[in-house]
N, C-alpha and C positions, 0 to 999 in steps of 0.2 A: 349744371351738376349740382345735386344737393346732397345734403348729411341721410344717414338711414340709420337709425339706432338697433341694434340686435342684441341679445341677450352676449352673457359672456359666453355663453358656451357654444352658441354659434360661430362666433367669431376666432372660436377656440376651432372649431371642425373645419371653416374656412384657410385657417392657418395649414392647418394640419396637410387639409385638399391640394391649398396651392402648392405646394411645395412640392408634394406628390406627385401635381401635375405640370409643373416646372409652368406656374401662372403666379399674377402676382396678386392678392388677396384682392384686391378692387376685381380684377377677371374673371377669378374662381367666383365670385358671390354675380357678375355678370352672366356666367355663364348658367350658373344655378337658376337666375333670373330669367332665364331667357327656357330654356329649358320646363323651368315650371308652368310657363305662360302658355308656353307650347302645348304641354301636357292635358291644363286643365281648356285649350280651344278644340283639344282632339284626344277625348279620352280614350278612344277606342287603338292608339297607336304607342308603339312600346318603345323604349329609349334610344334604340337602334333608329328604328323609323322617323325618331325626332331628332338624331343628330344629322341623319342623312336629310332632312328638310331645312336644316343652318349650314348644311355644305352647299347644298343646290340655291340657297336664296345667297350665298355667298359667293357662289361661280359667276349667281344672277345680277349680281351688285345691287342686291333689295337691301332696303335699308331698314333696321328696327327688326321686332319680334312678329309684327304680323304676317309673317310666313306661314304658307301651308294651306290644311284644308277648313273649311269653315265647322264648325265642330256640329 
């Protein structure tokens, strides 16, 4: 586990997120994480599509963001 330094106003939008999303600010910036990585391995697929590829690599017990299609 290490430190990740982000502006404040990230940290502000992350606050704002988790709460919203009844996550806890380490999760919410996780989930962001994990989601971007996705995005930018398969641009051609829309957020729907990427959440449904962290549901199926989580039925699948895949471990990490390398889920999905090869971009």
């Amino acid at each position: 586990m290490g430190i990740v330094k982000i502006s404040e106003q990230m940290h502000e939008n992350l606050r704002l997120s988790s709460g919203a999303m009844s996550r806890s600010i380490n999760a919410q910036a996780e989930h962001w994480l994990r989601v971007g990585m996705l995005a930018e391995r398969n641009p051609g697929l829309c957020y729907g599509e990427i959440c449904q590829l962290l549901l199926e690599a989580e039925q699948a017990g895949a471990v990490g963001v390398g889920v999905g299609r090869a971009a």
